[in-house]
C-alpha positions as CSV (number, residue, x, y, z in Angstrom):
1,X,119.6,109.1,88.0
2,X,123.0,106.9,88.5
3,X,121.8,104.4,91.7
4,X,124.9,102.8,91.7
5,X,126.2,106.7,93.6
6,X,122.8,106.8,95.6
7,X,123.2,103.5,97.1
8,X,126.9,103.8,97.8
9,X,126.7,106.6,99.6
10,X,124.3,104.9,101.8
11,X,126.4,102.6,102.5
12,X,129.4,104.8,103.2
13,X,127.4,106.7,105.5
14,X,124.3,104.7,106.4
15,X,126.2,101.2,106.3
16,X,123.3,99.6,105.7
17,X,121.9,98.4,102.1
18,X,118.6,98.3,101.4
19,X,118.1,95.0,100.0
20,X,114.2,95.0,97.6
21,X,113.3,98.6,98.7
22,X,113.4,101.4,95.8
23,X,116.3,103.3,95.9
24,X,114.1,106.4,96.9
25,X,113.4,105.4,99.9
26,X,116.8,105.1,100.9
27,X,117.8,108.2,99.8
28,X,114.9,109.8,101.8
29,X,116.6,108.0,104.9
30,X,119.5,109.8,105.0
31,X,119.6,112.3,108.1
32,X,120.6,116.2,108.2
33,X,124.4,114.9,109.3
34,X,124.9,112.7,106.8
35,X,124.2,115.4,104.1
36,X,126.2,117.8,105.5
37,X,129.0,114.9,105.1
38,X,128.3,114.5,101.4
39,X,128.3,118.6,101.2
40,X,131.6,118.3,102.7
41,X,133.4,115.6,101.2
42,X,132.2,116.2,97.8
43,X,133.3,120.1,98.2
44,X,129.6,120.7,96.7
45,X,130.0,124.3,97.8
46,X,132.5,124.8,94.9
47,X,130.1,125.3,92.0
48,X,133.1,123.3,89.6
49,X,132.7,120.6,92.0
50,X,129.0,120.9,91.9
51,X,128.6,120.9,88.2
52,X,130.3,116.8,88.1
53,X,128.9,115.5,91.1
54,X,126.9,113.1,88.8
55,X,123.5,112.7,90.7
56,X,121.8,116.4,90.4
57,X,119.0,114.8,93.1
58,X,121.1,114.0,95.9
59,X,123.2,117.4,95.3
60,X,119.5,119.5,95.2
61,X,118.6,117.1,98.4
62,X,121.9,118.3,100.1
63,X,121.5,121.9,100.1
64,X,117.7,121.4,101.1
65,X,118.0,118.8,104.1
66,X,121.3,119.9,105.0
67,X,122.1,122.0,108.1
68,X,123.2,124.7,105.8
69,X,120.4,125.6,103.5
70,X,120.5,126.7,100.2
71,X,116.9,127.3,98.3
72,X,118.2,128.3,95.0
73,X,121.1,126.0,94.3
74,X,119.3,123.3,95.5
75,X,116.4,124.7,92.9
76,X,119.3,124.5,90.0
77,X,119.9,121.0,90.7
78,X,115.6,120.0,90.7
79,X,116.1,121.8,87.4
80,X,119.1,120.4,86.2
81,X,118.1,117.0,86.6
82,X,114.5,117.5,85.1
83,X,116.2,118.7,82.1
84,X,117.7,115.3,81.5
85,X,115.1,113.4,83.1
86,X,111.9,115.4,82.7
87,X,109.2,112.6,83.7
88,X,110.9,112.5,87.2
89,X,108.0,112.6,89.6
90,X,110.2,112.5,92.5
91,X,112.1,115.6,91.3
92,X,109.2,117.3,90.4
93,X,107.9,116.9,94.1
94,X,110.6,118.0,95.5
95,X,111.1,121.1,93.5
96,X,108.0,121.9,94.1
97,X,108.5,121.9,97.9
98,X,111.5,124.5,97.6
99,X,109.4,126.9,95.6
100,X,107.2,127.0,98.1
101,X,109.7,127.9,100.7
102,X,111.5,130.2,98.3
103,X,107.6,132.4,98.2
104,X,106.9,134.7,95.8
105,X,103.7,134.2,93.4
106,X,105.7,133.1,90.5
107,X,107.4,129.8,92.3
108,X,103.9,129.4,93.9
109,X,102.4,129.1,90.6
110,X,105.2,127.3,89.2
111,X,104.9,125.0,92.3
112,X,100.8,124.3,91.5
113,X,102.2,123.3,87.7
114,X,104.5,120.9,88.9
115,X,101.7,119.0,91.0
116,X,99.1,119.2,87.9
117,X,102.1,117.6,86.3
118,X,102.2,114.7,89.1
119,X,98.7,114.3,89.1
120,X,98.8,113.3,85.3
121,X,101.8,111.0,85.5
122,X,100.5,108.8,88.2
123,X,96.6,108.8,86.1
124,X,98.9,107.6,83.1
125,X,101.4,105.5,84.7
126,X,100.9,103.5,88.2
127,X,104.7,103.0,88.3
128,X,105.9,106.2,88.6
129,X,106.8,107.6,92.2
130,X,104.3,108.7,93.9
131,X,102.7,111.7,95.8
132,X,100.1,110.6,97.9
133,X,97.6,113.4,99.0
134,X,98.3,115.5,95.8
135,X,95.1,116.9,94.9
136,X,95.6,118.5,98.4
137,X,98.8,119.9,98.0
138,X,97.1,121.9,95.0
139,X,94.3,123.0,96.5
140,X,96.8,124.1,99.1
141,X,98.3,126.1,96.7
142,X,96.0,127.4,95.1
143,X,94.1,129.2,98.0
144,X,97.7,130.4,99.1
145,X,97.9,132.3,95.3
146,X,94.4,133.3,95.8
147,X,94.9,135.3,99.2
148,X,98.2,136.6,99.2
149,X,97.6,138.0,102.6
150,X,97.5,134.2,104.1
151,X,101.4,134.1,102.1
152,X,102.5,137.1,103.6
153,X,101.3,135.8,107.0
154,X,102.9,132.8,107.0
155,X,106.4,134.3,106.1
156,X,105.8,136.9,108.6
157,X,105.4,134.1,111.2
158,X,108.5,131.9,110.2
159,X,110.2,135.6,111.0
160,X,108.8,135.4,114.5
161,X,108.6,139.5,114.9
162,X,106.4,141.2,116.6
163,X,104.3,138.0,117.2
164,X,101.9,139.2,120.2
165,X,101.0,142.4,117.7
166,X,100.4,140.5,114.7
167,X,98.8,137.6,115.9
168,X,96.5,140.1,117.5
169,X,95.9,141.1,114.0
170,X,96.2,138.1,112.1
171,X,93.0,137.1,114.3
172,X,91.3,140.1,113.2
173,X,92.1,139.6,109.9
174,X,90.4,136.1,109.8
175,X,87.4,137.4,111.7
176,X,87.2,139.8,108.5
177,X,87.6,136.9,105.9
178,X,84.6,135.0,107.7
179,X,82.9,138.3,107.7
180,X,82.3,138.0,111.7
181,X,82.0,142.0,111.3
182,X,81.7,142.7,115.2
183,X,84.5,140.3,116.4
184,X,87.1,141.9,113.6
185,X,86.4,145.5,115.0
186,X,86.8,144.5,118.5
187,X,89.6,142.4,118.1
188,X,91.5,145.5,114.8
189,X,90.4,147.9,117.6
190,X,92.8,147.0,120.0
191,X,95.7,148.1,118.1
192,X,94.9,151.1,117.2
193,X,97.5,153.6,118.1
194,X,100.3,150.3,117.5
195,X,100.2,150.5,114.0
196,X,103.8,151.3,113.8
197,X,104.8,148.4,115.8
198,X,103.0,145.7,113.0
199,X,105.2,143.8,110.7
200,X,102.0,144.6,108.5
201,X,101.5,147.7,107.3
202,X,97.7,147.8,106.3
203,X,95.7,148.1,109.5
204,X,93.9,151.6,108.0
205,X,92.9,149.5,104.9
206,X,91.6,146.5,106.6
207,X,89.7,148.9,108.9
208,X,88.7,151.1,106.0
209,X,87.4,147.1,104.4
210,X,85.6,146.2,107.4
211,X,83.8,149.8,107.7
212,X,82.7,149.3,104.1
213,X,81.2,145.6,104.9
214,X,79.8,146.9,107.9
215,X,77.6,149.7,106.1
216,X,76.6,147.0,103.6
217,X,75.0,144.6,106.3
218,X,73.3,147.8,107.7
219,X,71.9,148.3,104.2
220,X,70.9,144.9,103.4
221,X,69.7,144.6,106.8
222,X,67.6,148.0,106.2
């Protein structure tokens, strides 16, 4: 990564300089305005323009802080500059925070590699930049690729639709994965006859689910 660019455009646009601080941190100071300046002034939305900017970071950090966001070009540019610098922890980390936003299993996946990654680098090398809490953030993970209904929860609530319905139901659903049979059925219950109005679309299965656990309690219990 070229600082000399980093730190100059903090100054342009910061006008401070960070004297004995790493040049990370300064970069993580910049605010949503002042990379919506660099967007602008740098004419980053122009992919020629793009492709010389010379720091692949900041241009990746510009279309994910910025007002204006862009998850997969800011992706290309995490990539881009791994490719030339592929023991960038800082990168990594922040790549792995847009696949997460982007969803789907594959960047989820791709998103627990990058912090197995992390984890190994910072064992091996105290220096490098680190992620604190990083064990978390894949354990994190890893339950969200494990229950793909929690996923397709939380991107139904950054959606905000529907939300009395389907919180409703979310609740219901939760009673079921704690297997608190007779608070699921009371709470599913109440939206019968509103299945169309659900952003889900599974209410017969999950009742279907609970009516399956509840006839093995009666059995177990028999």
């Amino acid at each position: 990564l070229c600082n000399r660019t980093v730190f100059a455009i903090l100054v342009e646009y910061k006008e401070q300089i960070y004297e004995g601080k790493e040049w990370i941190f300064a970069l993580r100071n910049l605010e949503q305005k002042d990379y919506d300046k660099i967007r602008t002034k740098h004419n980053l939305d122009n992919d020629d323009y793009l492709e010389i900017f010379e720091d692949k970071v900041l241009a990746g950090m510009v279309f994910y802080k910025g007002t204006k966001r862009d998850l997969l070009k800011s992706k290309v540019c995490f990539e881009s500059s791994l490719v030339d610098n592929p023991d960038d922890t800082f990168c990594k980390y922040l790549l792995a925070q847009v696949l997460v936003d982007i969803g789907e299993e594959q960047n989820i996946q791709k998103s627990i590699d990058l912090f197995q990654e992390i984890k190994k680098q910072q064992q091996e090398n105290p220096y490098v930049f680190e992620v604190k809490d990083v064990e978390e953030y894949i354990a994190n993970l890893e339950f969200i690729s494990e229950n793909p209904k929690y996923n397709e929860i939380i991107n139904i609530l950054k959606d905000k639709r529907n939300l009395q319905n389907d919180f409703v139901y979310i609740l219901g659903v939760s009673y079921l994965y704690v297997e608190d049979l007779k608070k699921a059925r009371e709470t599913l219950e109440l939206l019968e006859g509103k299945e169309d109005k659900l952003s889900f679309n599974d209410w017969h299965e999950c009742m279907a689910y609970l009516e399956t656990k509840e006839k093995e309690l009666n059995q177990e219990n028999n």
